[in-house]
Residue frames as qw, qx, qy, qz and C-alpha x, y, z in Angstrom:
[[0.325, -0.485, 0.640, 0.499, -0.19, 5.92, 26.69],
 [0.614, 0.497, -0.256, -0.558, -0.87, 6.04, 22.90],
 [0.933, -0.048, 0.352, -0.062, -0.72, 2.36, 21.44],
 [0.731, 0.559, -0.029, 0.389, 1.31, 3.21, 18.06],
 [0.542, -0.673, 0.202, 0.461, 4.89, 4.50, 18.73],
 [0.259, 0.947, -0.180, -0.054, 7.35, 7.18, 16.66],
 [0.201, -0.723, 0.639, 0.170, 10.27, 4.31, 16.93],
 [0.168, -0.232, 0.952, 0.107, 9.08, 1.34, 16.29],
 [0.553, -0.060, -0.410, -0.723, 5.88, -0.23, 14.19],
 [0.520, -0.124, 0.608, -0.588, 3.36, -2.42, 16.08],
 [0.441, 0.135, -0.790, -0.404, 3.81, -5.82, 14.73],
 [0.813, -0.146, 0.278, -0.491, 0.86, -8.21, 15.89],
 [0.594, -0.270, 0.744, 0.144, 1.58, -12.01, 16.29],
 [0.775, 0.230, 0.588, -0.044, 2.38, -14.16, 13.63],
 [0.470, 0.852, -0.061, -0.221, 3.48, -11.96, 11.05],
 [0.871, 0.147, 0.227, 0.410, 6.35, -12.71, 8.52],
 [0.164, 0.974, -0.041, -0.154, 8.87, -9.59, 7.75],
 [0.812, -0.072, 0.367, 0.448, 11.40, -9.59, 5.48],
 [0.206, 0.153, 0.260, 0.931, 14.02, -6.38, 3.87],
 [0.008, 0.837, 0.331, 0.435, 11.32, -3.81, 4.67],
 [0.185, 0.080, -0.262, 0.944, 11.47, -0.37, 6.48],
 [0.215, -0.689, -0.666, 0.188, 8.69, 1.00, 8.76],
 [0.024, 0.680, -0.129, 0.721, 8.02, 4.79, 9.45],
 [0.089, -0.124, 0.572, -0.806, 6.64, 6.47, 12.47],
 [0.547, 0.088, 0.522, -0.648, 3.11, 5.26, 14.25],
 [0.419, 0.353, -0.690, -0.473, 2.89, 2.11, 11.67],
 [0.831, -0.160, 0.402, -0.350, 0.64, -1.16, 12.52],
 [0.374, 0.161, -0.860, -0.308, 0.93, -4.65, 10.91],
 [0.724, -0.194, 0.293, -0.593, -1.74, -6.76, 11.67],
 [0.748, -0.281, 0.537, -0.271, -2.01, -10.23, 12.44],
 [0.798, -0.012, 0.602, -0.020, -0.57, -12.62, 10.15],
 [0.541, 0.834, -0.053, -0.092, 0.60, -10.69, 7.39],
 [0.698, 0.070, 0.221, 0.677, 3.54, -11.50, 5.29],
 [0.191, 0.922, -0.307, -0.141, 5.93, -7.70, 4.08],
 [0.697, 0.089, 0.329, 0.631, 8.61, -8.95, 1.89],
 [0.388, 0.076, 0.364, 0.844, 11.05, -6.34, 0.39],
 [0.043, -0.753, -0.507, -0.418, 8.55, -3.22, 0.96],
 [0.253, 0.181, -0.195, 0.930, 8.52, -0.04, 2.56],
 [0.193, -0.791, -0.578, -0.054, 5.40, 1.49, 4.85],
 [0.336, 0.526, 0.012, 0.781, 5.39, 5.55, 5.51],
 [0.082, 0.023, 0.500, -0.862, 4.65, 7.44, 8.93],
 [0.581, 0.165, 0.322, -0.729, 0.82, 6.61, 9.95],
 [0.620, 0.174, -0.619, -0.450, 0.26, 3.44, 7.33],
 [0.411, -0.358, 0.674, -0.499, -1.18, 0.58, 8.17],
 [0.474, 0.101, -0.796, -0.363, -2.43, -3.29, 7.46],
 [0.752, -0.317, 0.278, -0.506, -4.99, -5.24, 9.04],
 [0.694, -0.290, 0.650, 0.104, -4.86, -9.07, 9.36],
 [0.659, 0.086, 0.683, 0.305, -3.55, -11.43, 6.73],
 [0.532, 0.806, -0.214, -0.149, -2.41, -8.88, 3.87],
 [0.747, -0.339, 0.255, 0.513, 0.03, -10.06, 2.18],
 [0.230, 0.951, -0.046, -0.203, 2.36, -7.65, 0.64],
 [0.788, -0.217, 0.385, 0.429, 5.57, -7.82, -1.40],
 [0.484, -0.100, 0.306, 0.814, 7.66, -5.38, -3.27],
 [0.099, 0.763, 0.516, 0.377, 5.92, -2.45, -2.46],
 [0.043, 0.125, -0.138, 0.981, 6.35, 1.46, -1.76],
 [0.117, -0.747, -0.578, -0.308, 3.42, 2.41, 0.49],
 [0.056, 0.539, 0.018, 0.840, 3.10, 6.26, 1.39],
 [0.195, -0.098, 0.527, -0.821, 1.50, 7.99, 4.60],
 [0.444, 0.014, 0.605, -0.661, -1.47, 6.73, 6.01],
 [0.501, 0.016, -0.750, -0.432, -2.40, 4.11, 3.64],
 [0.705, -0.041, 0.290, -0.646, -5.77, 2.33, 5.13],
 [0.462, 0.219, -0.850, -0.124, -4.93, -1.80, 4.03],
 [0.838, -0.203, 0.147, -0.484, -8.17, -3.80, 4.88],
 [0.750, -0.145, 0.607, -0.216, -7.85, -7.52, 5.66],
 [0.706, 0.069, 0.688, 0.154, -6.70, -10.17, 3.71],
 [0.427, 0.879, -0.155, -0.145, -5.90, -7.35, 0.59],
 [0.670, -0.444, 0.266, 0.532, -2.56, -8.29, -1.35],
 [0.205, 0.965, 0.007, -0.161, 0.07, -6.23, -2.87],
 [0.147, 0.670, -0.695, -0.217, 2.49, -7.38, -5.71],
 [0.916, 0.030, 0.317, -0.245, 1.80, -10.74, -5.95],
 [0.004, -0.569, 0.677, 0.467, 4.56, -12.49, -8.02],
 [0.909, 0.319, -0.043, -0.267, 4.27, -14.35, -11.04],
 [0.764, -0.168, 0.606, 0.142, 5.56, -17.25, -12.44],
 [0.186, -0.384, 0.689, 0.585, 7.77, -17.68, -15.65],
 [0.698, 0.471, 0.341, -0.418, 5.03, -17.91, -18.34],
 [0.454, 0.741, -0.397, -0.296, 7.77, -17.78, -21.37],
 [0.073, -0.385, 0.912, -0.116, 9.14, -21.34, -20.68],
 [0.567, 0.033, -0.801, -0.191, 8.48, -24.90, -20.96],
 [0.495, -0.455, -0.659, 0.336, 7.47, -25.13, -17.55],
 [0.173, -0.796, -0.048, -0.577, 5.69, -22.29, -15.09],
 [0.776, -0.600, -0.193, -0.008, 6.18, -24.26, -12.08],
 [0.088, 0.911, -0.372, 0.156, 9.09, -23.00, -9.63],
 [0.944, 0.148, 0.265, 0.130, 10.98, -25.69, -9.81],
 [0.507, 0.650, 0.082, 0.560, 12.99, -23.24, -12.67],
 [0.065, 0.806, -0.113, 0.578, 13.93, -20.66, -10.02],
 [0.574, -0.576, 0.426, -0.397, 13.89, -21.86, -6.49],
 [0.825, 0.293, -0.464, -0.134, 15.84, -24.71, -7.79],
 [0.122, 0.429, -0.761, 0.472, 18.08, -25.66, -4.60],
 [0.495, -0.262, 0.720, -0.411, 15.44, -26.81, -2.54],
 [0.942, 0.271, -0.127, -0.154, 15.21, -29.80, -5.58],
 [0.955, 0.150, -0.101, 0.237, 18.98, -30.11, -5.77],
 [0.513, -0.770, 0.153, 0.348, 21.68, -29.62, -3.21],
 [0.490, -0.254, 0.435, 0.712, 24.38, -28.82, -6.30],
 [0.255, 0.648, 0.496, 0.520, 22.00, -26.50, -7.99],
 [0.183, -0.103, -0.230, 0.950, 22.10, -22.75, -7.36],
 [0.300, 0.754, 0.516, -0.275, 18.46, -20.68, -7.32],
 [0.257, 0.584, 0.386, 0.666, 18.23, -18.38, -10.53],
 [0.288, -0.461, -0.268, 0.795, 19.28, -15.23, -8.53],
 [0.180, 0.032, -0.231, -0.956, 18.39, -12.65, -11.79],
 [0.296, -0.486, -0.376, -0.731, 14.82, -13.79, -11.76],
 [0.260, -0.744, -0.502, 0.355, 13.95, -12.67, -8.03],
 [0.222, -0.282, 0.073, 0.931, 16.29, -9.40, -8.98],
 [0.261, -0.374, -0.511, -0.728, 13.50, -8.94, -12.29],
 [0.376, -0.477, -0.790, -0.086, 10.80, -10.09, -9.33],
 [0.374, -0.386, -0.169, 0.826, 12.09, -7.44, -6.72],
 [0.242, -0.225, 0.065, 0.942, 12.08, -4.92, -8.97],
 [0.060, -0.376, -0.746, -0.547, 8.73, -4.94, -9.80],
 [0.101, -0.178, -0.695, 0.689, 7.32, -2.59, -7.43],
 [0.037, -0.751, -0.540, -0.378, 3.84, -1.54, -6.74],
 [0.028, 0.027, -0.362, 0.931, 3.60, 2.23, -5.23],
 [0.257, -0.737, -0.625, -0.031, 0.53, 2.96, -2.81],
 [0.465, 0.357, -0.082, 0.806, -0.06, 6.34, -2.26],
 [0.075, -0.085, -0.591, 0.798, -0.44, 8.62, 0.57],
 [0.431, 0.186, 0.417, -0.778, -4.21, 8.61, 2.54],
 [0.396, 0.103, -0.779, -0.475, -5.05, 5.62, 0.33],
 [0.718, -0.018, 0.581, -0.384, -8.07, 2.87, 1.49],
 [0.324, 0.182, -0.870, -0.324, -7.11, -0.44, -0.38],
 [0.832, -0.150, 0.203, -0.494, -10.79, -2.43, 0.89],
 [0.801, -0.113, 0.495, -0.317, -11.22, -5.69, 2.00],
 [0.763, 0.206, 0.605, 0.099, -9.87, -8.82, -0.09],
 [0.373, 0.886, -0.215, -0.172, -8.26, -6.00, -2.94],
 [0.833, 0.154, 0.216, 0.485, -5.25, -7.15, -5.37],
 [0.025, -0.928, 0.107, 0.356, -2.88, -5.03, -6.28],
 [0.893, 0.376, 0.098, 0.225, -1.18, -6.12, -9.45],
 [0.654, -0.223, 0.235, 0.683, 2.91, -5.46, -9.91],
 [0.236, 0.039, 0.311, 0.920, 4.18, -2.13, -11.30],
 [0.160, -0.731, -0.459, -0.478, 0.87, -0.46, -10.76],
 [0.408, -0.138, -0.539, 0.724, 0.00, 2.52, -8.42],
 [0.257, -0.726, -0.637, -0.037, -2.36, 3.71, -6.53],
 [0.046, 0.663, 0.131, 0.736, -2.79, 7.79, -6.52],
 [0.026, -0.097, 0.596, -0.797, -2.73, 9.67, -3.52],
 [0.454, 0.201, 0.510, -0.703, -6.23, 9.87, -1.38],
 [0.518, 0.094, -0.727, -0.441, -7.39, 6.86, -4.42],
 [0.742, -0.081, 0.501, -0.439, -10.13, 3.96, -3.10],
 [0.236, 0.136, -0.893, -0.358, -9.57, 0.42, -4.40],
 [0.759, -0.316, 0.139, -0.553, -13.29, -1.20, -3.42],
 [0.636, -0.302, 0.659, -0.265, -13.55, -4.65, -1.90],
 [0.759, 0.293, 0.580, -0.047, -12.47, -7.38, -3.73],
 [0.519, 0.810, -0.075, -0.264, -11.35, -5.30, -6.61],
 [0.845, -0.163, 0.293, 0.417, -8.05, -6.29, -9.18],
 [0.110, 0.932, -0.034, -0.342, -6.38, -3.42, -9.74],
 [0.769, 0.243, 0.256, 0.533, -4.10, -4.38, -13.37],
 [0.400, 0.610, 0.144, 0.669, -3.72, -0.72, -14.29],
 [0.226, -0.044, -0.393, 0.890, -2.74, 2.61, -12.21],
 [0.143, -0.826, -0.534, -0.110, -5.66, 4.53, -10.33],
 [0.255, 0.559, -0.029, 0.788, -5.48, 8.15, -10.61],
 [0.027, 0.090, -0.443, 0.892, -5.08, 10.86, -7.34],
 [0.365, 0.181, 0.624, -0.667, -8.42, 10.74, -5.09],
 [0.666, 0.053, -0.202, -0.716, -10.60, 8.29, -7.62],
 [0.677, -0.164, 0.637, -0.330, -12.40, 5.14, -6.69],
 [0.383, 0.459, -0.707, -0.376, -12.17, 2.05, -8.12],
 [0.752, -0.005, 0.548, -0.366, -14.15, -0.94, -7.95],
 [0.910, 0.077, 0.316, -0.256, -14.71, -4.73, -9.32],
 [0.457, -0.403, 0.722, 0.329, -12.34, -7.23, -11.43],
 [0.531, 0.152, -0.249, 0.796, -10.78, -5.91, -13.24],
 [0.143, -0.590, -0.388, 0.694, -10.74, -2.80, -11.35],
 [0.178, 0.558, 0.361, 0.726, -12.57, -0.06, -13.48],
 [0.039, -0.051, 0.283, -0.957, -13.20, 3.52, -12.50],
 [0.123, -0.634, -0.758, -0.091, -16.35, 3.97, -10.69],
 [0.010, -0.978, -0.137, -0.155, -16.00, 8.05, -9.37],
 [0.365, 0.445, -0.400, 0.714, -13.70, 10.37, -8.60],
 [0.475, -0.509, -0.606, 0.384, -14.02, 11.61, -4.67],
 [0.073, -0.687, -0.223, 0.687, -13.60, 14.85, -5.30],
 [0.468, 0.876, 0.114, 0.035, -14.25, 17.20, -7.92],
 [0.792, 0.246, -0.066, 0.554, -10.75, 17.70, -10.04],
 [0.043, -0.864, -0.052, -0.499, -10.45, 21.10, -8.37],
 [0.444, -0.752, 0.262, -0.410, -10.60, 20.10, -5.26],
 [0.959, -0.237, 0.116, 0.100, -8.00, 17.28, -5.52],
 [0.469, 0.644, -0.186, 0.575, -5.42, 19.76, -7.18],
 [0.183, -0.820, 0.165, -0.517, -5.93, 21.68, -3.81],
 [0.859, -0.435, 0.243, -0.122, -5.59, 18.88, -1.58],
 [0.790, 0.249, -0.034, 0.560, -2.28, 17.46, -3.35],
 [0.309, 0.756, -0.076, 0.572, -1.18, 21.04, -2.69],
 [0.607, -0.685, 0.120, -0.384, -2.06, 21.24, 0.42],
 [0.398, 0.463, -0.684, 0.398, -0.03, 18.48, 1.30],
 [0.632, -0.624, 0.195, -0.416, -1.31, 17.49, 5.00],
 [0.941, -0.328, -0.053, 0.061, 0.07, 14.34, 5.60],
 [0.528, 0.348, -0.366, 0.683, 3.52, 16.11, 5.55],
 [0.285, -0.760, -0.060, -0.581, 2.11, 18.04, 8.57],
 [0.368, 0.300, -0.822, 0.314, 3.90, 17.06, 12.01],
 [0.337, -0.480, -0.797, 0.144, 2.20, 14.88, 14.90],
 [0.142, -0.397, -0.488, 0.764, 1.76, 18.05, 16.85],
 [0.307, 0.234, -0.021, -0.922, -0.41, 20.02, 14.19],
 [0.420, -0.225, -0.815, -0.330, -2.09, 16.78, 13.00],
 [0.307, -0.503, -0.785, 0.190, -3.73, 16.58, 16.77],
 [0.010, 0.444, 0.399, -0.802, -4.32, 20.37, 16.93],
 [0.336, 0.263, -0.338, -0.839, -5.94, 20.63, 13.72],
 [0.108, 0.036, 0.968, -0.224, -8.02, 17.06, 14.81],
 [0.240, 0.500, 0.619, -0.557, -11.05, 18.59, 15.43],
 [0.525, 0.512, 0.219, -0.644, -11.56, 20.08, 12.08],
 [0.002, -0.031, 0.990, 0.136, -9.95, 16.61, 10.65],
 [0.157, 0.272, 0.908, -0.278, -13.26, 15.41, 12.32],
 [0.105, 0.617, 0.619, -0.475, -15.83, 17.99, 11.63],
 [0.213, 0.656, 0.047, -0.722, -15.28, 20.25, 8.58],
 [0.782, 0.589, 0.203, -0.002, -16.34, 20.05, 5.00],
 [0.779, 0.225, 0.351, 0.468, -13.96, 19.69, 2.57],
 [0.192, 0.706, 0.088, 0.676, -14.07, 23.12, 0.71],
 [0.340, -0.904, 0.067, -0.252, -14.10, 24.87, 4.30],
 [0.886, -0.350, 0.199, 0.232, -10.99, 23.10, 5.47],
 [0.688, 0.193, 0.180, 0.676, -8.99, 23.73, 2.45],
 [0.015, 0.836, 0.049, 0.547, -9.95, 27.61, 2.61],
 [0.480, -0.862, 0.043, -0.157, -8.71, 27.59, 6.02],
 [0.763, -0.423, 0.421, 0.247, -5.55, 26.08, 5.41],
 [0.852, 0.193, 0.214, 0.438, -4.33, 27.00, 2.74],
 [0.455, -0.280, 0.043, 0.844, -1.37, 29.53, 2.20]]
């Protein structure tokens, strides 16, 4: 019996979830916080990401302890501390400051389909990560990374593309992770085993 399931997402203990949506065959690993975020069909997190107001796509690859959206504090004020926003649990006849979570909320970051975010990776608000894109371990991604290129150290600067721009036109075209579970596991084997350029020639229209 397969471990991931097409109804429901395989939360591991401890985890914190809050206003998100799950697809089909979706982990969460241990101890992670999802606030106000979305995961697509095959995505997944290992332990202790924490994530918040984010769109992530099909089979995103979220290493350990990696987080996404981080919120900030009120820099334009006499005071940063939250105190200014989360003001109720100071004073029982004060109300929290409802428009700035609505501004916070709507900051979203978008991960994008067949993505690896590595090990201990930031993901700064309102940025997004390109389809088949690598963030490397550790990296702090302030600015968008473009469709299948890698990105490493802090800040995060390009370090290569993964494929030649050709063959990442073809592969956006191509389109696979729309494919359904049943031709993902018959077309497995040359998942596993063919090059790149022989794969797309054999699959595409």
């Amino acid at each position: 019996m397969p471990r991931l399931s097409e109804t429901a997402p395989y939360v591991h203990p401890d985890c914190q979830i809050g206003n998100s949506t799950f697809g089909r065959f979706v982990e969460i690993g241990q101890g992670s916080r999802v606030l106000n975020s979305s995961f697509d069909d095959y995505s997944y997190c290992d332990r202790y990401v924490d994530i918040a107001n984010a769109t992530i796509g099909k089979f995103a690859n979220i290493a350990s302890f990696t987080r996404i959206g981080p919120t900030d504090h009120p820099m334009g004020q006499a005071s940063l501390h939250h105190f200014l926003y989360r003001s109720s649990d100071y004073w029982d006849d004060v109300e929290n400051d409802a428009d700035f979570f609505a501004r916070r909320a709507a900051r979203r970051s978008e991960i994008g389909h067949d993505t690896w975010i590595g090990h201990g990776a930031i993901i700064r608000p309102e940025v997004r990560i390109g389809h088949g894109a690598v963030v490397g371990a550790g990296a702090v991604v302030t600015r968008d990374v473009p469709d299948y290129h890698i990105v490493t150290g802090v800040p995060a600067t390009p370090m290569r593309a993964r494929f030649p721009e050709d063959i990442a036109q073809r592969l956006l075209a191509l389109a696979w992770w729309d494919w359904s579970h049943d031709v993902l596991k018959e077309r497995l084997p040359d998942f596993r085993a063919m090059p790149i350029e022989a794969f797309l020639e054999k699959y595409e229209a």
